[in-house]
Each structure stands twice: as structure tokens, then as C-alpha cells.
C-alpha positions in Angstrom: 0.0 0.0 0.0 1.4 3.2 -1.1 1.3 5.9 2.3 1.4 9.5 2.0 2.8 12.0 4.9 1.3 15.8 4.8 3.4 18.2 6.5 2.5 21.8 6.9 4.3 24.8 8.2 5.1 24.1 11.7 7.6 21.1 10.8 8.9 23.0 7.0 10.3 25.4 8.8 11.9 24.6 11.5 15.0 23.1 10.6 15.7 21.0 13.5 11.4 19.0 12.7 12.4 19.0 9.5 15.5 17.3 9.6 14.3 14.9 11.9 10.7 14.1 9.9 13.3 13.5 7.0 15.3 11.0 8.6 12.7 8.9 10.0 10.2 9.2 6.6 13.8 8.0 4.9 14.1 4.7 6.7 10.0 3.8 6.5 9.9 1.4 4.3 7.1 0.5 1.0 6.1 3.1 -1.6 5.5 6.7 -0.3 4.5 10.4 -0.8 5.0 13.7 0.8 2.8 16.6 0.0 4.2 19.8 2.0 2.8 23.1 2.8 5.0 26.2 3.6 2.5 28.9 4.4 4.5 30.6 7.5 7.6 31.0 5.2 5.8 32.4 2.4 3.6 35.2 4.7 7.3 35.9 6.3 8.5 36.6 2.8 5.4 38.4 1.7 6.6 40.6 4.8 10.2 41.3 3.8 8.8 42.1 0.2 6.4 45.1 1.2 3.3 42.4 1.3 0.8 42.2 3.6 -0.9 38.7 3.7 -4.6 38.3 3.2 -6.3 35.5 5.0 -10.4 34.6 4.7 -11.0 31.6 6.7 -8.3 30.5 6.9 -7.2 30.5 3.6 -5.0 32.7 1.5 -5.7 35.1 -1.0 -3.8 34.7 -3.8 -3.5 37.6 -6.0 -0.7 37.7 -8.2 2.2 39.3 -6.7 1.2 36.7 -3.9 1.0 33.8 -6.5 4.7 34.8 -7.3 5.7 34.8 -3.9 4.5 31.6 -3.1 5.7 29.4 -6.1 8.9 30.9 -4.8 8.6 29.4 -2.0 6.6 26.2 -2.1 8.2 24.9 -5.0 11.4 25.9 -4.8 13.0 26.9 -1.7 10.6 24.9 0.7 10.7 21.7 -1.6 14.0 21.4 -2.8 15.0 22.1 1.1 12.8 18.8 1.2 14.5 17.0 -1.5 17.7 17.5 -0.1 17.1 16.0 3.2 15.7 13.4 2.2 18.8 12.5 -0.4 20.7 13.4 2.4 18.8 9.9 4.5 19.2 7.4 1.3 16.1 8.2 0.0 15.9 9.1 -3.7 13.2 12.0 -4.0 11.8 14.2 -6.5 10.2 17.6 -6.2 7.3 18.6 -8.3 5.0 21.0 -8.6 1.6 20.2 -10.2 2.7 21.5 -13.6 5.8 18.7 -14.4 4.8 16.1 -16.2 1.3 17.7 -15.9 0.8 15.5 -12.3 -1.3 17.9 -11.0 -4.1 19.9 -12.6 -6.5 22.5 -11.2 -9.7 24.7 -11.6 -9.2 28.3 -10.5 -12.0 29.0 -7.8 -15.0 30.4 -8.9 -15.7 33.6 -5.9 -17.1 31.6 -2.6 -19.6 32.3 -0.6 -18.2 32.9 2.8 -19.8 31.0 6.2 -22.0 33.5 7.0 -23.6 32.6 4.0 -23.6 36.2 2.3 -20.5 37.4 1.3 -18.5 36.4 -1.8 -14.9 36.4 -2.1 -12.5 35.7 -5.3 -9.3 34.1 -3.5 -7.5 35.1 -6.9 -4.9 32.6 -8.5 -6.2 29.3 -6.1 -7.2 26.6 -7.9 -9.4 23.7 -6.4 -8.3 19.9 -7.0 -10.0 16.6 -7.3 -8.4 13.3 -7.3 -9.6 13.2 -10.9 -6.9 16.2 -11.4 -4.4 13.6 -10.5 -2.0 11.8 -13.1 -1.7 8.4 -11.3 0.0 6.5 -14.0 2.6 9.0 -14.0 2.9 9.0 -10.3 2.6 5.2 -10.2 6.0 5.1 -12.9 7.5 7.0 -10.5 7.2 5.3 -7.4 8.0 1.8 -9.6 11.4 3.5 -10.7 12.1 3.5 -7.1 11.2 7.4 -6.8 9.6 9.1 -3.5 7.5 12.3 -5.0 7.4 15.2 -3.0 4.5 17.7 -4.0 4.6 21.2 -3.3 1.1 22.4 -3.6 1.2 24.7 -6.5 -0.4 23.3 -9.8 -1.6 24.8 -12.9 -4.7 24.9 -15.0 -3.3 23.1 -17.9 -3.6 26.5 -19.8 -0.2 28.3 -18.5 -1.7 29.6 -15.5 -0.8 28.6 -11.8 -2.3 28.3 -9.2 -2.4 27.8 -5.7 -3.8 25.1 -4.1 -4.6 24.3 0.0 -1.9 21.5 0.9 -4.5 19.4 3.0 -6.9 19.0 -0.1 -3.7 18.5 -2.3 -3.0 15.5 0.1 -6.9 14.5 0.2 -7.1 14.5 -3.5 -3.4 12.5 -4.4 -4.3 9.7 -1.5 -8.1 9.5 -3.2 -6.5 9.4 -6.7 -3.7 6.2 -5.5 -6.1 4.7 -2.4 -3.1 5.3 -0.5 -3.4 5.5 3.7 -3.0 9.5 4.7 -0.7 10.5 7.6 -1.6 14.4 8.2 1.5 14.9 10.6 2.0 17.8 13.0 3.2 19.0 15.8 0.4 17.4 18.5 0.6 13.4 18.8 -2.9 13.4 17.8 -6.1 15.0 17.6 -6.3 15.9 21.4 -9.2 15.1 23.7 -8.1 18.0 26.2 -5.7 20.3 24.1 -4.2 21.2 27.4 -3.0 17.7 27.7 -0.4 16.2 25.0 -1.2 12.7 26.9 -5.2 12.7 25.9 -5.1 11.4 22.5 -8.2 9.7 21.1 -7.1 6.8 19.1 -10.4 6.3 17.0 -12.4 8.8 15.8 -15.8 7.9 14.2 -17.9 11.1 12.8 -20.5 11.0 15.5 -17.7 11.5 18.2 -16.0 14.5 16.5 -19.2 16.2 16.0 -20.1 15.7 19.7 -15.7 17.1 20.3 -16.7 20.4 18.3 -20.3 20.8 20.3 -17.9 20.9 23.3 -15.6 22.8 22.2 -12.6 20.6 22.4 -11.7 20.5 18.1 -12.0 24.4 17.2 -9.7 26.3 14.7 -7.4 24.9 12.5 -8.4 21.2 13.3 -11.7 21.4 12.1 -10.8 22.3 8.5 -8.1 19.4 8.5 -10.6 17.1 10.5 -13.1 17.6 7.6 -10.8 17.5 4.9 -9.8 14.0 6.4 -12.9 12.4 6.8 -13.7 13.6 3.0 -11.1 11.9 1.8 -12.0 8.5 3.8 -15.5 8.8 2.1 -13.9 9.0 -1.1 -11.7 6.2 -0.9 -8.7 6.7 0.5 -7.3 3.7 2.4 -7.2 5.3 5.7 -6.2 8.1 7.7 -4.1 9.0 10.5 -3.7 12.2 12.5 0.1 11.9 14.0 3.3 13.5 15.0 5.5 14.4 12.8 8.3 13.6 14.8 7.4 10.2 15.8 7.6 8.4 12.3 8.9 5.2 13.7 6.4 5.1 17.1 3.1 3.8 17.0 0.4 6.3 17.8 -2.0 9.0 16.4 -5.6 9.1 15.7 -7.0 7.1 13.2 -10.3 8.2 11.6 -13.3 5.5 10.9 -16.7 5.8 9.0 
């Protein structure tokens, strides 16, 4: 079975997660992915270049000084920084971006309505992906010629435009398209039944008991986007899904999600 590891910001950059999540991912053994975000980096660098990031939900705007910004730094600084490592640990990667060898293609976002179900918003240069968008043959010749793909989350609309894409539904959609099991890995051990206590990790998580963790209070913010993203992707046929620590690769442990 082929298993894919998301990483987001918190372990990209910081050298010292990073470095470590590469060593470990290095020495797991079978066929395997990484799809990696960046988005701290690339606000930081908006920064030092005059921009001010934009943020709606969550999500970035990306209008197209942003768009350059971030291909700058997803796909090349944050990625090849991946690819590197990983060389570094025995581990024959390649970086791509959605555009090489056309692996990736996406759909620039209509404007959304917003939660509170009245405004409308044009993110800009984002484009949405399915796991239709995904060129598994290509990925699958890969991965057969001993290859470890490592996906930035920047793609293209097949037309010369790019686009930026969330890195959770970049991961959703490539372990949809190759029904491969989905670690999202982080900094917590797990999805956290008291976020206070690093030790209460739920080890199953069924649909009916995160609804009834949200109603409490106890999943709010940035896990319930993720949370939702991952139990999407186990309705549409990924093999599985794990919520773990990034820097305990070679440990049992995390929450696995169940339908």
C-alpha cells in the first residue's frame, strides 16, 4: 500500500522537525509520498517584500504578486529544502510541482460564498483539485522506478496559469487518486481530547464523536478544517487516515479516523 505523509508549516520550517521528519520518513519502508505546505515561510517573505498577507477563513488570498511569492517558495525553496534531506537519508526524492509532467491539474476558484452565507470572495490565482486532477499513472511510474514524489502544492490549469492550491486538499485528493493510507502529521501526537494535555489522545475517531468534540468545544480552529478535509477523503476512498506527529515516524500512535 502506497502511504502519503502531509506536513504543513510548523515542521517545513523549522530546521531541526524538518530534519528529523526526514530521517525517519527516509528509513520507512514500501512506496511513499509527501505533500508539504509552507504557508509561515511564504507570509514571512510576503513581509520582507512590502506584502501584507490576506487571509479569509483561513485560507490565503492569492492575487498575483502573492501567486509569485508563493511558487517561490513552495516549490522551490521549501521543496527542494525537502528534496535535499531526504537525499541526504538514502532516500531518492523528486520535487514537483503540479505543472511537471502535468501531475497535477486544477480549476481556478469560482468567488465563494463565505460562512456566513452572504458574502463572496474571489481568493485570486487558487485553484481547487480533485483526485480526478491527478496523473496516477505518471505518479505510479515513479514510485515503480524506485522514486519518492514530493508535492509542493502549487499546480496549474493546464492552460499556462498557476495556481495555488490548499496543501490538505492536495494531500486528500493524491491519497483519493492512488487509495493510498494519509498521515496528516504535525506537531500534536494526535487529535487531542483535552488540548491542554499532549497525553489525551483519542485513538479512534468515528464522525459522531467529532461532531459531539466540536459541540464541546474541544476540536475548534485549524483542526476542524483538517478534521473535515480528512474524513472527506475516507468517504472518497482513501485507504485510511491517521492524525500523527511528525516527529514520531517510527512510534506507533495518532488518531485514526473510521466511517
Amino acid at each position: 500500500m502506497i502511504a502519503l505523509y502531509k506536513i504543513g508549516g510548523n515542521v517545513v520550517d523549522d530546521p531541526v522537525a524538518l530534519e528529523q521528519f526526514c530521517a525517519e520518513f527516509a528509513a520507512l519502508p514500501g512506496p511513499k509520498v509527501i505533500v508539504h505546505g509552507g504557508g509561515v515561510k511564504a507570509s514571512q517573505m510576503q513581509k520582507a517584500l512590502g506584502q501584507e498577507p490576506v487571509k479569509i477563513e483561513g485560507r490565503r488570498v492569492t492575487d498575483a504578486a502573492t501567486l509569485e511569492v508563493v511558487t517561490m517558495v513552495y516549490a522551490g525553496l521549501c521543496n527542494k529544502d525537502i528534496v535535499a534531506r531526504l537525499q541526504k537519508h538514502g532516500c531518492n526524492a523528486i520535487g514537483l510541482a503540479g505543472c511537471d509532467g502535468s501531475v497535477v491539474t486544477a480549476r481556478k476558484r469560482a468567488p465563494k460564498t463565505l460562512s456566513d452565507g452572504v458574502t463572496k470572495v474571489d481568493f485570486g490565482f487558487v485553484g481547487d483539485v480533485t483526485a480526478e486532477s491527478v496523473n496516477v499513472p505518471f505518479v505510479k511510474q515513479l514510485l515503480d522506478a524506485g522514486l519518492t514524489p514530493v508535492f509542493c502544492a502549487i499546480n496549474h490549469d493546464g492552460a499556462g496559469q498557476l495556481l495555488n492550491t490548499n496543501a490538505d486538499t492536495m494531500a486528500s485528493a493524491i491519497s483519493v487518486a492512488l487509495g493510498a493510507k494519509l498521515f496528516y502529521c504535525f506537531e500534536k501526537n494526535g487529535v487531542l481530547c483535552d488540548r491542554n494535555d499532549e497525553q489525551s489522545v483519542i485513538p479512534l475517531l468515528d464522525p459522531d464523536a467529532y461532531g459531539r468534540l466540536k459541540a464541546e468545544g474541544r476540536v475548534v480552529e485549524g483542526m476542524i478544517p483538517k478534521l473535515d478535509n480528512a474524513f472527506q477523503a475516507l468517504r472518497d476512498g482513501a485507504a485510511g487516515v491517521v492524525i500523527r506527529n511528525a516527529a514520531r515516524l517510527l512510534e506507533p500512535g495518532g488518531t485514526e479516523l473510521k466511517i
